[in-house]
N, C-alpha and C positions, 0 to 999 in steps of 0.2 A: 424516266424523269427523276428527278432529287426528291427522296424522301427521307423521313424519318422514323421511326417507332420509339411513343413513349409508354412504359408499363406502368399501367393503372397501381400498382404495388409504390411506384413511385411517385405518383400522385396524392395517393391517400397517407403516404408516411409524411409529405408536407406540411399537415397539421390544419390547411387551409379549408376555411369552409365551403368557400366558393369555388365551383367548377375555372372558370377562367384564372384565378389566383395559384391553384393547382399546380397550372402548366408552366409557369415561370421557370427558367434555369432548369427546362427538360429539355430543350434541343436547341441546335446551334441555330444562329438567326434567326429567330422564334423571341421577339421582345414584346412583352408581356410585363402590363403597369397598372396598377391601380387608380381610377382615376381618381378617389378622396382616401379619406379615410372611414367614411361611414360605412356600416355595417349592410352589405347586398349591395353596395355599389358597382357600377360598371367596370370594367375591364377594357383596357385596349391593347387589342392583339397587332403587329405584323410582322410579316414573314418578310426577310430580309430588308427591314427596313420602310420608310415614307417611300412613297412614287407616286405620289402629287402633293400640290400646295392646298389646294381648294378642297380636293376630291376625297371619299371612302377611300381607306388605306386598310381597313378589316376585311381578313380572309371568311369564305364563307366557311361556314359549319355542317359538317353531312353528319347526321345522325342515323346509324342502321339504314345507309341508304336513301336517306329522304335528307334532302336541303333544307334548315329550318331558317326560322327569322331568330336572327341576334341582332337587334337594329335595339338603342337607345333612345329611343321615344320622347320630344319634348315639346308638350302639349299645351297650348294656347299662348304661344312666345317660346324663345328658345333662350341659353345660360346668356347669349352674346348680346341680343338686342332686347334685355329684361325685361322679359316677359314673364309670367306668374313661378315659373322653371326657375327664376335667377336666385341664384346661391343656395339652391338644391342640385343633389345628383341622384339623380335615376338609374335604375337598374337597366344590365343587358341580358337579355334572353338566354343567352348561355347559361347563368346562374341559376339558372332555374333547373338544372338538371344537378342531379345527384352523384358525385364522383364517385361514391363506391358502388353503383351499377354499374362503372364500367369495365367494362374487360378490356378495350386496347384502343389506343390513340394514334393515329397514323396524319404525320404531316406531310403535304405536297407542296414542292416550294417552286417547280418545273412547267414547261410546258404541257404539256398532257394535263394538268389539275385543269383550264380550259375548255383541253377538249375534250374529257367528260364531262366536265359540271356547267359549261357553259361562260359568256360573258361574267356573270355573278364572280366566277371564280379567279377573274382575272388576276388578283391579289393572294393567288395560293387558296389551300382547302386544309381545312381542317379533319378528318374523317376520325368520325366515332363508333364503336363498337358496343353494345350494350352487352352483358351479359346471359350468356341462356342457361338452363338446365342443365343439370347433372342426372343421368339415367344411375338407378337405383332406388334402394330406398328412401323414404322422405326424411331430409334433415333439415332443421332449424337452425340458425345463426344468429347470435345478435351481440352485439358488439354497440360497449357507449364511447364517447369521446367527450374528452371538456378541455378546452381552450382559456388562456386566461391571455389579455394584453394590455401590456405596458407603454404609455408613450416615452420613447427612447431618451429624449433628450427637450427640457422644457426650453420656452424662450427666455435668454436674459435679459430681465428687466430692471430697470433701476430702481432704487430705493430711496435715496437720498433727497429730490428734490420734490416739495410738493407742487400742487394745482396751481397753474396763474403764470405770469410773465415778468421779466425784467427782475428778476429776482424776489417779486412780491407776491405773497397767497393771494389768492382771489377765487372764487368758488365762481362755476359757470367757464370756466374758461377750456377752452381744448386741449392746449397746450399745458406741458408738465414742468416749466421752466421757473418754478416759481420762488420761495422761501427757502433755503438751508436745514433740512428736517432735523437733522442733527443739533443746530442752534437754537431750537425750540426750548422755550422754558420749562414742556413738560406738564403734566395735569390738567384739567379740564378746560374743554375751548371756552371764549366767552362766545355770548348770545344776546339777541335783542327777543325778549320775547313779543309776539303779535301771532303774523301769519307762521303755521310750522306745518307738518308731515306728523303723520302717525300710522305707523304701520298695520298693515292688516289683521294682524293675531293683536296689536293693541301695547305690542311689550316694549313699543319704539318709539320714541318723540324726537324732530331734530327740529328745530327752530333754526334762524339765522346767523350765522359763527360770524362775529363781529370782528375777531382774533382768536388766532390757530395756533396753540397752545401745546397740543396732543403728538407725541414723537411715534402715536404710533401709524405701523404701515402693514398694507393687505393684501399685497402682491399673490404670496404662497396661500389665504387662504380665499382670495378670491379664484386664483386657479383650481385651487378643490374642491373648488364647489360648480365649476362647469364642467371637470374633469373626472374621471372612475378610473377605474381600473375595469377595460372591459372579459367579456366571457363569454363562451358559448358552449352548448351543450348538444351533442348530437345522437341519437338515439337511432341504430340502424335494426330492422330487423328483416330475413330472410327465411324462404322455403323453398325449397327446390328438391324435384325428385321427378319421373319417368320410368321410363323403358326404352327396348332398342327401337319401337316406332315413333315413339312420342315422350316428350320432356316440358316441365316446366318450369318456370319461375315468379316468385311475388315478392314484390320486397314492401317494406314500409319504415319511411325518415321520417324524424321528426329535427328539426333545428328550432333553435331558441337562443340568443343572440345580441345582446346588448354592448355599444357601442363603449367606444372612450370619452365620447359628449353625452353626456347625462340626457336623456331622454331618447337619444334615438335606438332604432332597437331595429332587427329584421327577425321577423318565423317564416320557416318554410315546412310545407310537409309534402312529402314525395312518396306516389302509391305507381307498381308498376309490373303488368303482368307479361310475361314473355310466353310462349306456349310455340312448340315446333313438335310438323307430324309428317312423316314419312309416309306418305298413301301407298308406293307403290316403287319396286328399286329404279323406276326413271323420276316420281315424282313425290316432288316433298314441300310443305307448306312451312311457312313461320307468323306470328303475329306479336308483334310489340308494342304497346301501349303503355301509356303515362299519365296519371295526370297530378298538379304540381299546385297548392295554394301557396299565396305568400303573401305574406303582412307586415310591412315595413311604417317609420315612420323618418322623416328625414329634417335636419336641421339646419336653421338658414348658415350661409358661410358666404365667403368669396369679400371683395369689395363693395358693403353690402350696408347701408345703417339698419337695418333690422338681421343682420348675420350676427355669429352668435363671436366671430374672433376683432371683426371693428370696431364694436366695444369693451372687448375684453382687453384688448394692446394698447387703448388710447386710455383707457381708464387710468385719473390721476393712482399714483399709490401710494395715498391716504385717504383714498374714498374704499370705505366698506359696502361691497353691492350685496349682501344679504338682504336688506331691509328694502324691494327693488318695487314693491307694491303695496298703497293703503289711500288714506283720504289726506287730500291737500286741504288747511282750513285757511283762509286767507282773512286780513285782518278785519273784516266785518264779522267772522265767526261763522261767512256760510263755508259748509263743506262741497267738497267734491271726491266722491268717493272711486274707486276703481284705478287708481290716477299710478301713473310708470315715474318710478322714481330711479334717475342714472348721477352719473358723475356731472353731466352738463346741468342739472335738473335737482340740486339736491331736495327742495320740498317739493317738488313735481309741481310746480306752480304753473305751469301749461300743459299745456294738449298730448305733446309729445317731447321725447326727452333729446331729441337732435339724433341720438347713437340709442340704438336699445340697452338697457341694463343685460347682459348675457343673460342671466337666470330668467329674465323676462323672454327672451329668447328660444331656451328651453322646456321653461312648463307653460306659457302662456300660450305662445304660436303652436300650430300642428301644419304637416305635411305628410298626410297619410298616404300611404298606397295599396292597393288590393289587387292582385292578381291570379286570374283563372286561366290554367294554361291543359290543353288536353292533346297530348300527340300520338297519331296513332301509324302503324307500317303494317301492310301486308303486302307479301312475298312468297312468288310462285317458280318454282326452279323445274326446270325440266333437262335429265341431261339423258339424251337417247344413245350416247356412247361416253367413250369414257375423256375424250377429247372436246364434245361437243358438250356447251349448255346455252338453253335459255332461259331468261330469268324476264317473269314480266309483276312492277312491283307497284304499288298504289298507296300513298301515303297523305296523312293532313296535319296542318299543324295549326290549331286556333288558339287565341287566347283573347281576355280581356281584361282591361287594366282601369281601376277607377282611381282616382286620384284627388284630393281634396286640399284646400291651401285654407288657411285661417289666421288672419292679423286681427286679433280681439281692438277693441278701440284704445287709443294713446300706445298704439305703437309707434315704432318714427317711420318719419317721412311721407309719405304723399302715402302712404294707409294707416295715418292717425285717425282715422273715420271710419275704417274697420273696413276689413275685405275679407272675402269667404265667394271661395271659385271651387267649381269641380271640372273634372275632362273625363268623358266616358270614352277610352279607346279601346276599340275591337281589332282583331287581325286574324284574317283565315288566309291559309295557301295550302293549296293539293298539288302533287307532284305526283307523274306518273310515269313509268320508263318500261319501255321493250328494250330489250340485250338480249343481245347472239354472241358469244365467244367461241371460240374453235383455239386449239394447240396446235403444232404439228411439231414434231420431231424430228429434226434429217443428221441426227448424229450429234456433232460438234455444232450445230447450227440447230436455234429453236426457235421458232417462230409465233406468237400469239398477236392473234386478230379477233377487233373489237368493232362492232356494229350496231350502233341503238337510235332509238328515237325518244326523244323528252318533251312533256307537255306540263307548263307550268302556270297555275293562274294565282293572282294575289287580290286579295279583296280590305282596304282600311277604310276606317272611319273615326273620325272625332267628332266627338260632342264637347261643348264649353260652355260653361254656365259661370257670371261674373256677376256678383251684389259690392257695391262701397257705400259710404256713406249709411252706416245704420241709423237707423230711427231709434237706438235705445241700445244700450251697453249689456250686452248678453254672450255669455259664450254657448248658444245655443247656434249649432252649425249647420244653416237651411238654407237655401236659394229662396224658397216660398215666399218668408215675409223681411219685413227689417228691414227695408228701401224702399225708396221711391223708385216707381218705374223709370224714368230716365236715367236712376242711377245700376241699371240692371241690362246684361248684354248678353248675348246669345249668338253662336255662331258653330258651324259645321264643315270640314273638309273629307273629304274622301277622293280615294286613288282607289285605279283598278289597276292590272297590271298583267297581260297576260304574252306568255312566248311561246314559240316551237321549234326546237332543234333536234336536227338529223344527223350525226356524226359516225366516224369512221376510226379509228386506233391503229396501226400497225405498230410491233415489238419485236427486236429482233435481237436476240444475243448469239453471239460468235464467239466459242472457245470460252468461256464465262470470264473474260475480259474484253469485248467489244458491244458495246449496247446502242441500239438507234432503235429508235421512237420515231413515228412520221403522223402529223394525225392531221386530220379535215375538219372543220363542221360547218354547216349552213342554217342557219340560224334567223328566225323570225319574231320579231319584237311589235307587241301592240305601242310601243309609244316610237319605232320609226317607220317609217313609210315603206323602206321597202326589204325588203331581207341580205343578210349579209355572209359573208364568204372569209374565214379566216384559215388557215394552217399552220401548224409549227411542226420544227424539227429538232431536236434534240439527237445529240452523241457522244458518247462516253468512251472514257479508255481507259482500264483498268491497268495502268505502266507498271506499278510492282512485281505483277507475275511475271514478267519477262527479262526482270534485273539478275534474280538472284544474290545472295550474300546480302545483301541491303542493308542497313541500317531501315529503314522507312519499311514500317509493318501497314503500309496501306499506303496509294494514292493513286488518284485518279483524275484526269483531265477531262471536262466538260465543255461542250460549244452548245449553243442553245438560241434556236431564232421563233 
C-alpha cells in the first residue's frame, strides 16, 4: 500500500506548536490547514484530497497502536446553524499531543490502511510512533523554544471618508460614505450638551457632535489595540535510561501561548511515561501513557455581530473604539451604568450597540475551554520464532472537555440580556487487538501474512446548561442564579458506539520491484444491522529497475481496488 514516512526531526524544526500544523508540507497529498487563526485551534487533515460533499474527509490517527478520537466537538449547536459554538473554533484531539514525543510518523494513503484499521480508516491513517527509552545510563534533556507571530499582511482600509451617507457625517449610521475628511475644517467637534457617555476610568465624556470638525482617523490604532504580536513558549523536559531488559521514558511540556487577538490564549501541559520489559527472549511488554491538560480561551469571529472582525471592518474611521465601556447619562441626568459603547452607539444610549465595539469583544466576552485527556497502551508481543509473532495490545483513550460561553449584558444582538451556557463533554474509547504475523522467505519471493481480530467500543456524552436574560448585570459566570426559570434550558445527548472486525493481510513482493497486497475484513458495527464483508487489492511495479541508463531515479505504477 502507499505510504509515507515523516521524521519527527522534521516536525519539530517547523517551529509549530501544534501537532497537526507540524505535519503540513511533510508528504505528498497529505493537505494540512488550519482552520482559524486562533491559538490550539483545529486542523484539518486529508490524504489525497475531499471524497465527499457532506461526509468526514479526516484520516484516522493511530497512536502507538491504539486508534484515538481526533473529532472537533461542537457542543449545544454547531459553527453552521448558530448555536452557542458560532464564531468560536475548537480544538481537535490531535493537538493535544506533543510533537517532540514523537519518534516517527507513518502516512497510509492505500488500500490496506482499511484493512487494518477498519471502516474508521477509510479516509487513509495516520500512524504514530511515540518515543521509548534509551538503555544506559540516566540522561536528562531539556530543551525551551519561543515563538513570536506576526500577522503577514493587514486589511486595507480607507481613511478618507467619514461615518454617514450621501456624502454627509452622520453618527449611528453603518455605512462609511459620508463627509470628505480631508475638507474638514479641523479642531474640535461641536456638541449639544445634555444626554452624553462617560467612560469607565472617568477620563472620557462624548456628548452629541452636532458638527464633525476633527480630520483625525483610527484605522491603525484601532487595529492595535485588537491586535498583538503573538508568542509562545515551550518548555520540554526528558529522562530516559534502562538496560538490556527494560528502558524507560518521562517527559514533561509545558506550552504557554498567546494569540494575535488580544485575549485569546491556549496552555497545554503534557506528562508521559513510556516504560518497555523484556520478560523473557520470546516475551516482552511495553506500556505508554499520557496524560494532557489544556486551557484555552477562544474569540468570537466569523459573520457574527458579537465577533470580534464585524465590528472591527465596519467601524467608521473616525470612530475611536478605545473608550468602548462606561455610564450613559441621558438627559434627565439618570445614569446607566455598564452600558457598550460602538461606532453605531456613540453614547451607548441603548441596550446594545447593533455590532460589538471589538475590545468589548475581547475583555468582556469569554469562551473558555478545559480539557482532561488520559491515554493509555499496553502491549504484549510474543514471537516463538524468528518469523513468527503475536502481538495482543489493550488501549484507552478518555477525556473531558468543559466549556463555558459568556455574553455579559449589552452585548449585541439577541444576547443583549446576557447569556452564560456551559457543555460538559466526556469521551471514552478502548480498543483492543489479537495479531498473528508470520514471514516466509522463498528467495526472490517474500511473503508476509497478517491475521487479527479488533474490538472497539466508544462511549460520549453531553451535558448543556443555558441561562439568558439576567436578573442584574454581573460578570459573575453561574448557571445557579441570575434568571428566571423559564429563561434557563438544560439538555443531554449521548452515543454509544461499538464494533468487531476479523481481518486477513496478505503481502507479497517479487524481485523487490513487484508488490501485491490482497486483504479481507468482516466487520460488525452496533449501529448496522447486520455485518459486512469488504476486500481490496492493491499492485505495484517498480519500472525503473528494469530500464537501465534512465534518466528517472524512481517510478512506479500503481492499480488499487
Amino acid at each position: 500500500s502507499s505510504s509515507v514516512s515523516v521524521a519527527a526531526a522534521d516536525m519539530t524544526r517547523s517551529g509549530e506548536s501544534l501537532m497537526g500544523n507540524a505535519l503540513a508540507a511533510k508528504a505528498s497529498n497529505v493537505i494540512v490547514n488550519a482552520v482559524a487563526g486562533d491559538p490550539g485551534a483545529s486542523t484539518s487533515i486529508k490524504i489525497r484530497g475531499a471524497n465527499t460533499i457532506s461526509g468526514a474527509s479526516q484520516p484516522l490517527i493511530v497512536v502507538d497502536g491504539m486508534p484515538i478520537n481526533n473529532s472537533t466537538v461542537y457542543g449545544g449547536g454547531n459553527n453552521i446553524s448558530g448555536g452557542r459554538d458560532a464564531g468560536t473554533v475548537q480544538q481537535s484531539r490531535l493537538n493535544d499531543l506533543n510533537s517532540n514525543d514523537i519518534e516517527s510518523v507513518e502516512v497510509l494513503k492505500g488500500a490496506s490502511a482499511a484493512a487494518l484499521w477498519g471502516s474508521r480508516a477509510a479516509n487513509g491513517v495516520i500512524m504514530i510512533k511515540t518515543k521509548d527509552g534509551d538503555a544506559g545510563k540516566i540522561k536528562m534533556n531539556y530543551k525551551r523554544t519561543m515563538s513570536f507571530d506576526e500577522i503577514h499582511e493587514r486589511i486595507p482600509m480607507q481613511t478618507v471618508w467619514g461615518q454617514g451617507r450621501n456624502g454627509s457625517w452622520s453618527a449611528g449610521y453603518a455605512e462609511s460614505w459620508g463627509d470628505y475628511i480631508p475638507d474638514r475644517s479641523g479642531g474640535a467637534d461641536e456638541v449639544s450638551t445634555g444626554a452624553h457617555f462617560i467612560s469607565e476610568d472617568g477620563t472620557f465624556t462624548q456628548y452629541k457632535v452636532t458638527t464633525k470638525n476633527s480630520k483625525e482617523t483610527f484605522v491603525d490604532s484601532n487595529w492595535d489595540q485588537v491586535f498583538q504580536t503573538g508568542k509562545y513558549t515551550q518548555d520540554d523536559f526528558q529522562v530516559t535510561g534502562g538496560d538490556a531488559s527494560k528502558t524507560f521514558l518521562f517527559s514533561y511540556s509545558r506550552l504557554r501561548q498567546d494569540g494575535i487577538i488580544r485575549g485569546s490564549l491556549y496552555d497545554r501541559d503534557n506528562f508521559r511515561l513510556n516504560t518497555k520489559f523484556r520478560l523473557s527472549d520470546m516475551i516482552s511488554m511495553e506500556s505508554k501513557a499520557s496524560y494532557t491538560y489544556t486551557n484555552s480561551n477562544r474569540i468570537q469571529q466569523s459573520s457574527n455581530v458579537t465577533g470580534v472582525m464585524l465590528g472591527l471592518l465596519r467601524n467608521a474611521p473616525d470612530f475611536d473604539i478605545t473608550h468602548y465601556k462606561g455610564t450613559y447619562v441621558d438627559g434627565d441626568g439618570i445614569e446607566y451604568a455598564g452600558r457598550h459603547r460602538g461606532y453605531r452607539r456613540h453614547l451607548a444610549e441603548r441596550t446594545h450597540p447593533t455590532y460589538n465595539n471589538p475590545i468589548w469583544t475581547t475583555k468582556e466576552q469569554q469562551a473558555g475551554t478545559k480539557v482532561d485527556r488520559f491515554m493509555m497502551t499496553n502491549e504484549m508481543t510474543i514471537t516463538p520464532d524468528q518469523n513468527t509473532s503475536v502481538v495482543i495490545r489493550a488501549g484507552i483513550d478518555a477525556w473531558g472537555d468543559d466549556r463555558s460561553w459568556f455574553f455579559p449584558i449589552y452585548s449585541s444582538g439577541n444576547r443583549s440580556s446576557g447569556v452564560f451556557a456551559e457543555d460538559a463533554l466526556t469521551n471514552r474509547e478502548a480498543n483492543y487487538d489479537f495479531i498473528v504475523r508470520r514471514n516466509v522467505d522463498l528467495g526472490s519471493i517474500s511473503l508476509n501474512v497478517t491475521a487479527g481480530y479488533n474490538w472497539w467500543d466508544r462511549a460520549y456524552n453531553r451535558t448543556s446548561f443555558n441561562i439568558s436574560s439576567f436578573l442584574v448585570n454581573t460578570d459573575k459566570q453561574t448557571v445557579n442564579v441570575n434568571t428566571a426559570a423559564e429563561a434557563s434550558t438544560v439538555e443531554n445527548s449521548k452515543l454509544f458506539i461499538r464494533s468487531g472486525r476479523t481481518y486477513g493481510l496478505l503481502s507479497l513482493s517479487a524481485m523487490n520491484n513487484l508488490f501485491v497486497n490482497v486483504s479481507g475484513v468482516s466487520e460488525s458495527h452496533s449501529t448496522i444491522s447486520d455485518p459486512y464483508f469488504y476486500p481490496a487489492v492493491d499492485l505495484a511495479y517498480q519500472f525503473t529497475d528494469m530500464l537501465g541508463g534512465t534518466p528517472l531515479s524512481f517510478g512506479k505504477l500503481r492499480l488499487a481496488w
